[in-house]
N, C-alpha and C positions, 0 to 999 in steps of 0.2 A: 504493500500500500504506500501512495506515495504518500509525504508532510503533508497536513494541511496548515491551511491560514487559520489561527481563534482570535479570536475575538475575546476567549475568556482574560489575554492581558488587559485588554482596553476595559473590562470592567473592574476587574482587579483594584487596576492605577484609579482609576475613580473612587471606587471605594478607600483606598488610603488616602486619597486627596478628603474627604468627606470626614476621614478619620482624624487628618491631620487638624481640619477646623475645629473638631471638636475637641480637641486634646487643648489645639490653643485657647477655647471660650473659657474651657475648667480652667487653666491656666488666671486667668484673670487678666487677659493681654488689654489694653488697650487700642482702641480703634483697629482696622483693617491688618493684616500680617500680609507685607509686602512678598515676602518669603511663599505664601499658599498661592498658587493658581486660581483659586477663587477669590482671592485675598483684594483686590484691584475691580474684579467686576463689576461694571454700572450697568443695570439692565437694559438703559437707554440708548449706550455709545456701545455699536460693534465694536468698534477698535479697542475697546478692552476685553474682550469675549475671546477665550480661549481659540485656538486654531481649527479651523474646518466650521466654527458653528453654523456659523451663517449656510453651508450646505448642509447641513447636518437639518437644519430647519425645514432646507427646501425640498429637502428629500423626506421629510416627515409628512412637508404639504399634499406632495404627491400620494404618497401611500396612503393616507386620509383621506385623499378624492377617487382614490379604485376606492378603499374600501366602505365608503358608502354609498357608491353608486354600485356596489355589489349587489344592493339589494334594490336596486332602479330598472334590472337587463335580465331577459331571458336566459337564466342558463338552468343545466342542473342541479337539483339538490347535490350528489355526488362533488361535482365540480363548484359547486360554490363553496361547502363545508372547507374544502380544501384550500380553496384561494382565501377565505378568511381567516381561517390559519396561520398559515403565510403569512397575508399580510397584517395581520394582528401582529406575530410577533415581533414584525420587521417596524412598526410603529412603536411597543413597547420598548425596542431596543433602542431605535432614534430619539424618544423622549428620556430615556436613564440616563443616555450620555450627553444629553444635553443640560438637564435639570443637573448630575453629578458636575459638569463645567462651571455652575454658577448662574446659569441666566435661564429664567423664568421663560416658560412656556408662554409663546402667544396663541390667543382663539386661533382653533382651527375653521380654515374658511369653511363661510356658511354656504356659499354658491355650490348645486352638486358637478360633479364632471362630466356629467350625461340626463338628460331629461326623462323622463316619461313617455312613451309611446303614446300620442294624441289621441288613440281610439282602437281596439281591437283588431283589427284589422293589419297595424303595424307591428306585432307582433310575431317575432321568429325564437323559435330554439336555435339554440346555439348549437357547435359541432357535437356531434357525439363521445361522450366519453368512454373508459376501456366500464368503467359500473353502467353506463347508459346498455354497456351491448350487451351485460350481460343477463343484468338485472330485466330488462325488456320497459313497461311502460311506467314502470312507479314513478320513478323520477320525473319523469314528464308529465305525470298528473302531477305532482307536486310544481314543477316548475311554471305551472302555468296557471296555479289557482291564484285568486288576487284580483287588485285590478292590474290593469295593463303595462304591460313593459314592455322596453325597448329589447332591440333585438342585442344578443350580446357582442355581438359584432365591434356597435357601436364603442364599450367598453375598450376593446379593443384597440379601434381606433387611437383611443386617446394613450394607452400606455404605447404604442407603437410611435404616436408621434412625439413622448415623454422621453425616447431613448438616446438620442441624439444630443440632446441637453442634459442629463443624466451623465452621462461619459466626458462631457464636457466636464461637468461641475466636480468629474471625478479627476479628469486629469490637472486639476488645481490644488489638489487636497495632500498633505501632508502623509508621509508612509502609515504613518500608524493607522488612518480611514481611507485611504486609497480602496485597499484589497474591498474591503465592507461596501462601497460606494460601489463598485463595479461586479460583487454580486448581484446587489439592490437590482442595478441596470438587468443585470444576465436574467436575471429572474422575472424582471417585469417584460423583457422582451420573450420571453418563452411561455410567461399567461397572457401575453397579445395573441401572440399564434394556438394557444388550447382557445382561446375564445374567437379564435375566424379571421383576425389581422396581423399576420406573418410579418415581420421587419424584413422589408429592403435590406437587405446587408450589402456594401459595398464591397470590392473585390479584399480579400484576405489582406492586408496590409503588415498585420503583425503576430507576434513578437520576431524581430528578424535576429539573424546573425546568432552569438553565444546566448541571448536572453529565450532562442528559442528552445535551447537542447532538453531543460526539464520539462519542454511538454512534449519531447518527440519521446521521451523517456518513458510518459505513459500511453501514448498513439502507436506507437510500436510493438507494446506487446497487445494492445488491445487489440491490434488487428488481427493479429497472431490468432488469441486467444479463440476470436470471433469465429477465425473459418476452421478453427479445428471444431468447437460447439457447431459451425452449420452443420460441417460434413459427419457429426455424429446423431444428430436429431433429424425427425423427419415433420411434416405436416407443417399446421401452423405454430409449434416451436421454432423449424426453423423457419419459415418466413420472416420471423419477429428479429432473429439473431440477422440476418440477411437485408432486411430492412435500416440495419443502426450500421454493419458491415461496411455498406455501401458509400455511405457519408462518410463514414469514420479513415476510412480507406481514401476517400477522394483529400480531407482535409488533411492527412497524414501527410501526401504525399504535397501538398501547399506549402505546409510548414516543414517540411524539409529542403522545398525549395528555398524559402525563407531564410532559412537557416544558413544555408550554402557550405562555405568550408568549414563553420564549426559542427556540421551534424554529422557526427561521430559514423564510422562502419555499424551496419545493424547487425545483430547476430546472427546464424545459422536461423537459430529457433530459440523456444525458451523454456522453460521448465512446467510443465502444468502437471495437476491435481491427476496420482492416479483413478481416483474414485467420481469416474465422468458419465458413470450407467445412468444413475437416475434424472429426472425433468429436473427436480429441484436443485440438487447439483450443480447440474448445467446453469441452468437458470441464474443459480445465486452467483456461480462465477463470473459469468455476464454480466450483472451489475455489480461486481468487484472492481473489473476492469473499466468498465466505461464510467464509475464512482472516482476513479482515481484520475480522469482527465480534468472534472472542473477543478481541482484544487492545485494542480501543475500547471493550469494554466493560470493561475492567480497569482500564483510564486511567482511569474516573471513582470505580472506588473508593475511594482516599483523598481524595476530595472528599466523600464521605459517609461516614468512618472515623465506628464507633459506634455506626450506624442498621442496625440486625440488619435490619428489612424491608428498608432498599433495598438489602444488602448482599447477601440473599438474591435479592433480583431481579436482582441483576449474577451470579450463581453461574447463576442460573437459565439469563438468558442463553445464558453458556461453556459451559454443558453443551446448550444446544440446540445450540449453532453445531457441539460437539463430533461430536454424531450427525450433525448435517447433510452434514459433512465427510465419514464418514464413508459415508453413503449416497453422495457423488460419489467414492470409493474413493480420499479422501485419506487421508496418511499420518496414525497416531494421534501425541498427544503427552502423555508426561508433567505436563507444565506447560501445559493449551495456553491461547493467546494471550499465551506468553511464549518471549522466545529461551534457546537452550541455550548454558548458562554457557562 
């Protein structure tokens, strides 16, 4: 498995920042401690607000406008539970480390980020889910009682067109929220496309050169891994593993162009699991391997802090690996290819 990115430091150092005020109040210090990070903060003047805040905000506002237009759009129960997960926790995390900084929360905007469908009529379900196809019509009587929603589409739209600005804001952001910021993105471009508005990706830009060797690290056995599970499974097992192969296999060989003279000889082959009999097996190895691309590709991006193309090529990435995962009926994640705090 490869390292991942956590975030468990970033809350850590918050909490001993949090510790350190309190230690100075018992103290009996007078006025502010120039010494504490929160010590200087005016809730009023950014320019005293810890590093990143102001995106840290902006990316709060976003996640607050999917998540309560979650319940404005046609979709599944199944897929909705899911995205509000998500994005609950990716709200509760953008608020701790803001509040842990010092600076006071502002209302969240009252505007929603998607309307109401006018009339019944404008009404669509959204794509189907892997619970939609199995489960057959529940979800859909559920998703459509009420009054009228938009199609979820529209949802979509909006995180789709949120992505570009998102990797922007991210390539501004100091190392320590880099990684976290360009999950955010990875993730909000991968529930545009479950919800019917696919991100434009522009052509692969990055990570080039030595910043790209730790994701050829995990692309390379994964592809491996991939066509020995096809050529072991039959039916729609393997279709599923042949389906993420495809992609995985075409970006491999991107980012080794990318790469160029730092991307090392690939091996012969590589070592895998004698015990490859059974579905589940199989299965959970698959998303071993395509689990370990979003978090190699996150490693490289503070190696390209700045570079809006390659930074957008690393989001691009996290958001393939995200669907990939998600067609082998792995678990979603808030953050992914990062651990939970």
């Amino acid at each position: 498995m490869r390292p991942t990115v956590s975030r468990r430091a970033l809350m850590r150092a918050g909490g001993l920042t949090g510790l350190a005020a309190l230690l100075t109040a018992c103290e009996g210090g007078d006025g502010p401690d120039s010494s504490s990070p929160t010590g200087t903060v005016e809730p009023d003047d950014p320019t005293t607000w810890p590093p990143d805040t102001t995106l840290l905000l902006a990316a709060r506002q976003r996640v607050h406008g999917y998540l309560t237009a979650l319940d404005l759009v046609e979709v599944s129960t199944g897929r909705r539970s899911r995205l509000a997960a998500a994005w609950g926790s990716q709200l509760d995390t953008l608020e701790q480390l803001v509040v842990l900084g010092g600076v006071p929360l502002p209302a969240p905007p009252a505007e929603p980020v998607v309307t109401a469908a006018p009339d019944a009529a404008a009404r669509s379900t959204g794509p189907a889910d892997d619970a939609d196809r199995t489960s057959g019509a529940a979800d859909g009587d559920a998703s459509t009682a009420g009054p009228p929603r938009a199609p979820a589409e529209r949802l979509g739209q909006v995180l789709r067109g949120d992505v570009s600005d998102a990797v922007r804001d991210a390539s501004t952001a100091t190392p320590a929220h880099l990684p976290m910021l360009l999950a955010l993105a990875a993730q909000h471009a991968a529930s545009a496309q479950e919800l019917g508005a696919a991100v434009d990706w522009p052509p692969l830009a990055g990570p080039q050169g030595a910043a790209a060797v730790p994701l050829l690290a995990a692309l390379r056995p994964a592809v491996f891994g991939l066509e020995v599970l096809a050529a072991r499974s039959r039916g729609e097992e393997r279709e599923d593993y042949e389906a993420v192969l495809e992609p995985l296999a075409g970006l491999t060989r991107q980012v080794t162009s990318l790469a160029g003279r730092a991307a090392p000889v690939p091996p012969l082959g590589y070592d895998m699991p004698e015990d490859l009999d059974g579905a589940e097996e199989r299965r959970a190895l698959a998303r071993q391997l395509v689990g370990d691309v979003a978090p190699a590709a996150l490693t490289t991006a503070t190696r390209v802090s700045g570079d809006v193309a390659q930074l957008t090529g690393i989001a691009r990435v996290v958001a393939e690996a995200v669907a990939w995962n998600r067609r082998l009926d792995g678990p979603g994640a808030a953050f992914p290819g990062m651990t939970a705090p």
